[in-house]
C-alpha positions as CSV (number, residue, x, y, z in Angstrom):
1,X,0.0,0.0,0.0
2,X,1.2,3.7,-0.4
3,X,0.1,6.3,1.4
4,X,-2.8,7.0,-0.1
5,X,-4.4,4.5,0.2
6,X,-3.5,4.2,4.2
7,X,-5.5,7.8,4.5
8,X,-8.1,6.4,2.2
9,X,-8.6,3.1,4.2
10,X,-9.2,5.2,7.1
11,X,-12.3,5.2,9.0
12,X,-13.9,9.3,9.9
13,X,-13.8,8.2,13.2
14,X,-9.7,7.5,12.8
15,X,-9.0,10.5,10.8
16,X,-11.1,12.8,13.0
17,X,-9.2,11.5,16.3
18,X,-5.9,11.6,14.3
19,X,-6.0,15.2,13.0
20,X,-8.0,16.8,15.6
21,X,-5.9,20.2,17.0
22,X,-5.8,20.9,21.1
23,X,-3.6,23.8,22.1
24,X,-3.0,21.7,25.7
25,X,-0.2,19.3,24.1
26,X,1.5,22.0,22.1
27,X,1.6,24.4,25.4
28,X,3.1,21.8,27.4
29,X,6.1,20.6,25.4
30,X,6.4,24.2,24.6
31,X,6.8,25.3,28.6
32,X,9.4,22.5,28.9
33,X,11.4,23.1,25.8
34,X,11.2,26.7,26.1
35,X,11.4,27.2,29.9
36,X,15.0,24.5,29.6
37,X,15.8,27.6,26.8
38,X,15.4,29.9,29.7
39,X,17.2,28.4,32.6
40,X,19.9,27.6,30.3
41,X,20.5,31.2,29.0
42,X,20.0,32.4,33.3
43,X,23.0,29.8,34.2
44,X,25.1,31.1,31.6
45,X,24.5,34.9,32.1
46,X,25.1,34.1,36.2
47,X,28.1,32.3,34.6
48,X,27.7,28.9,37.0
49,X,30.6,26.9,37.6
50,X,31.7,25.0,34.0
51,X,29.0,27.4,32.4
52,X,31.0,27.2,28.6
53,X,29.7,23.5,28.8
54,X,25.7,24.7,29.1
55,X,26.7,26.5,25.6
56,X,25.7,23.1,24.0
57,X,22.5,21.9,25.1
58,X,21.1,25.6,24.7
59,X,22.4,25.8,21.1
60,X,20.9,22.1,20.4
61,X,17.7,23.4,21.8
62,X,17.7,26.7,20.1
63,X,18.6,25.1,16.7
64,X,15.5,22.1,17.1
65,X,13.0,25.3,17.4
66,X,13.0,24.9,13.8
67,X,11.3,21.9,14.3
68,X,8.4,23.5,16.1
69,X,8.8,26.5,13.3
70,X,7.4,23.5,11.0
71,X,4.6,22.2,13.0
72,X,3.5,26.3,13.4
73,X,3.8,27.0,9.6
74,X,1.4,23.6,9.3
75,X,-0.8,25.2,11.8
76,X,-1.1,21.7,14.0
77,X,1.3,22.8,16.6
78,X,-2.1,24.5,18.5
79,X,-5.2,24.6,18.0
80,X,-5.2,28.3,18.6
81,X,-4.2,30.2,14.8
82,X,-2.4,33.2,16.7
83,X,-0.4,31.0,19.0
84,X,0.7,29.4,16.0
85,X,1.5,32.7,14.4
86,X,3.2,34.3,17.3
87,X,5.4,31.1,18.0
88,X,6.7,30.5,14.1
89,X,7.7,34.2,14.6
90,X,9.9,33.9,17.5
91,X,11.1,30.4,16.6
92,X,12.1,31.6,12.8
93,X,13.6,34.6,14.5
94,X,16.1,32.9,16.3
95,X,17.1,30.2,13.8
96,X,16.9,33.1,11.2
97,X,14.6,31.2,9.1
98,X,11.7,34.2,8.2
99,X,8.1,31.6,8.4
100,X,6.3,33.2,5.6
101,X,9.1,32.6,3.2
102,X,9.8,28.8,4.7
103,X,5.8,28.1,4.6
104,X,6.0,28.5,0.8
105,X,9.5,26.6,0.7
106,X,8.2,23.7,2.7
107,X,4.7,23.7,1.1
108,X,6.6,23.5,-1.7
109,X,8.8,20.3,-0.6
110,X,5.6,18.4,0.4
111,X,3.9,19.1,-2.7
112,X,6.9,17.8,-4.7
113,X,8.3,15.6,-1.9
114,X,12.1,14.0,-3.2
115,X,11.2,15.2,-6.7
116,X,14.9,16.0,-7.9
117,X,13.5,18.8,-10.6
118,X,11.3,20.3,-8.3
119,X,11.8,19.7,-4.5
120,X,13.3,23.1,-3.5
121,X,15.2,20.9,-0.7
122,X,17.0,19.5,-3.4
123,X,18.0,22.7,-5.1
124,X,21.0,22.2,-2.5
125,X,22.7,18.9,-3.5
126,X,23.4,16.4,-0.9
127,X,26.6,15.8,0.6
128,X,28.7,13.1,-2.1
129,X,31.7,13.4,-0.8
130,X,33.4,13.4,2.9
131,X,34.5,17.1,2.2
132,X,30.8,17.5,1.5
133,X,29.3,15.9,4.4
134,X,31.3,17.8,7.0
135,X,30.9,21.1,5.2
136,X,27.0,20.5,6.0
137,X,27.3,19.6,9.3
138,X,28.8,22.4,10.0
139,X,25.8,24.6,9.2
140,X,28.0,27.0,6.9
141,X,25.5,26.2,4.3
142,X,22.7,26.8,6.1
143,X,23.5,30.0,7.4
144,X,25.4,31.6,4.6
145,X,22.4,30.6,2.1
146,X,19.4,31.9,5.1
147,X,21.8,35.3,5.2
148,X,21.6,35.4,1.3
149,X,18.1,34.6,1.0
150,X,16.8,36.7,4.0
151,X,19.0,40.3,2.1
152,X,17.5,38.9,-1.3
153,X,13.9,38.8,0.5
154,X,14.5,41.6,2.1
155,X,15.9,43.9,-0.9
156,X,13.0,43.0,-2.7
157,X,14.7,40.3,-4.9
158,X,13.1,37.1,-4.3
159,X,13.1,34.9,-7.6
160,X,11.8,31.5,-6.0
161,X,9.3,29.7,-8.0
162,X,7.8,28.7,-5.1
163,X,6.8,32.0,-3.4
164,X,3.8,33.5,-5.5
165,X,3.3,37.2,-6.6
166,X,0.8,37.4,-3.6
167,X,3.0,36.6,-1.1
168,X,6.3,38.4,-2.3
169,X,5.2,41.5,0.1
170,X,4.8,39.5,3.0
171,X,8.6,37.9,2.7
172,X,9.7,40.9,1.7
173,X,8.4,43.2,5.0
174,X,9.2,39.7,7.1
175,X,13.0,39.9,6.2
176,X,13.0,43.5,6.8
177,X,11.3,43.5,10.1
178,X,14.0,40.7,10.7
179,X,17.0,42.6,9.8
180,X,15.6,45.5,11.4
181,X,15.9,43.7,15.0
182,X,19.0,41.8,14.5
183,X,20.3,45.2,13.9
184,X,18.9,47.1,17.0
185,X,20.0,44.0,19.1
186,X,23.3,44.0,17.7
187,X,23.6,47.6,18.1
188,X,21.9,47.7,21.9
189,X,25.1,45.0,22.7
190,X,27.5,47.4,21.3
191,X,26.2,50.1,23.1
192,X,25.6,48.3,25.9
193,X,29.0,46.6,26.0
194,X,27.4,43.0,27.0
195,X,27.9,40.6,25.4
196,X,24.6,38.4,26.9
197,X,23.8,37.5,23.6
198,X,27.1,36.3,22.5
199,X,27.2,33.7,25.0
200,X,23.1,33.2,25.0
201,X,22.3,33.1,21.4
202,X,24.7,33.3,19.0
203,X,27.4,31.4,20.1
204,X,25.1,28.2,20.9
205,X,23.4,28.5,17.7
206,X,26.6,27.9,16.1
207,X,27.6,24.9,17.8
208,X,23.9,23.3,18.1
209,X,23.6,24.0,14.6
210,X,25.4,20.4,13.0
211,X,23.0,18.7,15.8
212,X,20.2,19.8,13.5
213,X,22.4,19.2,10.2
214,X,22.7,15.4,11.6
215,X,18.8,14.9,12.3
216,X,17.7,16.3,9.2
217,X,19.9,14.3,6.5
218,X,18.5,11.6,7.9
219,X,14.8,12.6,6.5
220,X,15.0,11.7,2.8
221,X,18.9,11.4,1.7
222,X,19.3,8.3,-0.4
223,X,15.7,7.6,-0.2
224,X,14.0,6.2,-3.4
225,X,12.8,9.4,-5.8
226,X,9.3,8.0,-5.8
227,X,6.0,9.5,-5.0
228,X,4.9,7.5,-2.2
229,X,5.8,9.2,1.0
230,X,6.4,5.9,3.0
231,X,9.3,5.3,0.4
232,X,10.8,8.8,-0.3
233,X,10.4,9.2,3.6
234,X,12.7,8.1,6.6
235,X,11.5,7.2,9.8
236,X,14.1,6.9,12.0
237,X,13.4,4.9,15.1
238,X,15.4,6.8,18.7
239,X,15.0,7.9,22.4
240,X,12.2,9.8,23.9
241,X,14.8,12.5,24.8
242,X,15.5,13.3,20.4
243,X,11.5,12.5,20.0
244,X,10.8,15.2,22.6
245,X,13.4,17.8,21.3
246,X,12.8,17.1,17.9
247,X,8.9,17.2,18.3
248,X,7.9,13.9,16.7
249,X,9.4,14.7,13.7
250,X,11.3,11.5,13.6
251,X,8.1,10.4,12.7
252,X,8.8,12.0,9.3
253,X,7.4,9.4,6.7
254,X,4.3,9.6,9.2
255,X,4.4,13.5,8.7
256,X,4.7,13.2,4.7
257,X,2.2,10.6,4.4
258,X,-0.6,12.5,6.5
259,X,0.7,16.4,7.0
260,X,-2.6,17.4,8.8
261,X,-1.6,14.7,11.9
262,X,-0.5,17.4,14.9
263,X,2.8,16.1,16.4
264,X,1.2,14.6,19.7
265,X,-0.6,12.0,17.5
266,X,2.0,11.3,15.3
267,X,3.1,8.1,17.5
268,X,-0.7,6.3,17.1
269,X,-0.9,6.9,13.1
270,X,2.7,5.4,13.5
271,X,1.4,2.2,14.9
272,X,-1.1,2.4,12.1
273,X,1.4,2.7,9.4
274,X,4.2,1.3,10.7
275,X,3.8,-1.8,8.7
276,X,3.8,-0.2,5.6
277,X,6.7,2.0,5.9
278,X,9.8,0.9,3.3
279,X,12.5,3.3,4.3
280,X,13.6,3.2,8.4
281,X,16.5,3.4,10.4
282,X,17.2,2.7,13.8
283,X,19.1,5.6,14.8
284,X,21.1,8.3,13.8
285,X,24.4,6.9,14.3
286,X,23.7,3.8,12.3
287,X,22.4,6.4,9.4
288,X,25.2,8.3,9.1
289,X,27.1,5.2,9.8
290,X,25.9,3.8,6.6
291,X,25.8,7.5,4.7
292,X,29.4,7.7,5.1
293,X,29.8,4.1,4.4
294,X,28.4,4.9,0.8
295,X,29.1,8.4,0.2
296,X,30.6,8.8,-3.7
297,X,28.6,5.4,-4.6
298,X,25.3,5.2,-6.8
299,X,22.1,5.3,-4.8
């Protein structure tokens, strides 16, 4: 079966309970992530004994609020449609990823899921070589190519295919309002002579940042370029702790297959599924494992 016929062969009473939004699930893994963001960032500013080492976990947490950016731009993060507003604001602001220019970019990607002429993931190629692979998971790419695309947005020189005439404003005013802050901020530090943020924010993003690389080449690389999502898809089977900060998304050829699921419910549609699914791993080290194993060779 592919996966559509799994979401046909569902009963309403399945799809209703599977897709239904509650803002109580979302809340509550956002108070832990976020309030661990917080007490983080406190021990370092009070600079706790061996408080370099907190640097880590706060830039792995930072960097995996992109992974709550996506449930927000897919609106299933809460019920509420403000909440999920407010939070893909914040969220993209700190991983500089604007959320009206990624909703288009990701809508995009599910609409043409592992499509090599028109997934705009793919407009990056994947890492080939060893030289490759650690230049990604360093998160140079990422954040040289958001800094590019954020000035283009922001200059008023978006070309993506992806992002219709409509919405060319509303990326364009995003990336300004972004720049905008990241300037005062930058300029309040100066001013200020603290350097809070350094050690807070920018420094942790930095070296969270291949932590994020590492979770998300496992989603489709190498996958078959087919159309159906439980073959184009990885799952990759790991802890609670990587579930938790990673916000189900683990559960990716879930997510693919049936994008309206919220992230809460994603584990039951997984034991629906979980038959059906052709491309798995269990576990990131045995991906990349395996990745590097085969980098340079045909797929």
């Amino acid at each position: 079966m592919d996966h559509r016929q799994i979401i046909a062969s569902l009963s309403t009473e399945d799809r209703r309970d599977l897709t239904e939004k509650q803002d109580a699930p979302g809340v509550l893994r956002l108070a832990a992530h976020g309030g661990l963001i917080v007490l983080l960032a406190i021990l370092i500013l009070l600079k706790v004994p061996f408080w370099p080492v907190l640097m880590l976990p706060l830039g792995i947490l930072i960097v995996f609020l992109f992974t709550l950016l996506h449930e927000t731009i897919h609106e299933t993060a809460f019920r509420t449609e403000k909440l999920n507003r407010i939070v893909a604001v914040v969220s993209g602001f700190l991983i500089l990823l604007p959320p009206a220019w990624f909703r288009y970019f990701h809508f995009a990607h599910h609409r043409y899921t592992h499509d090599p002429d028109n997934d705009p993931e793919l407009m990056s190629p994947k890492p080939e070589t060893i030289a490759q692979y650690l230049r990604y998971l360093s998160g140079w790419p990422y954040w040289s190519g958001m800094a590019k695309v954020v000035t283009a947005n922001a200059l008023g020189r978006n070309s993506d295919s992806f992002v219709p005439e409509k919405g060319r404003a509303k990326v364009l005013s995003e990336a300004r309002w972004f720049l905008a802050l990241y300037a005062l901020m930058f300029a309040g530090s100066v001013l200020l002579q603290s350097t809070a943020l350094l050690w807070t924010w920018i420094v942790p993003v930095l070296i969270g940042q291949p932590f994020l690389r590492t979770y998300l080449l496992a989603e489709h690389t190498r996958c078959p370029h087919v159309s159906n999502m439980l073959e184009n898809t990885r799952t990759t089977f790991t802890t609670a702790i990587v579930r938790f900060v990673a916000w189900n998304m683990p559960y990716h050829a879930e997510h693919h297959s049936y994008p309206a699921v919220p992230f809460h419910r994603l584990p039951r549609f997984h034991r629906i599924i979980a038959e059906h699914l052709r491309s798995t791993e269990r576990g990131y080290v045995r991906f990349h494992r395996k990745l590097v194993a085969n980098l340079g060779k045909p797929e």
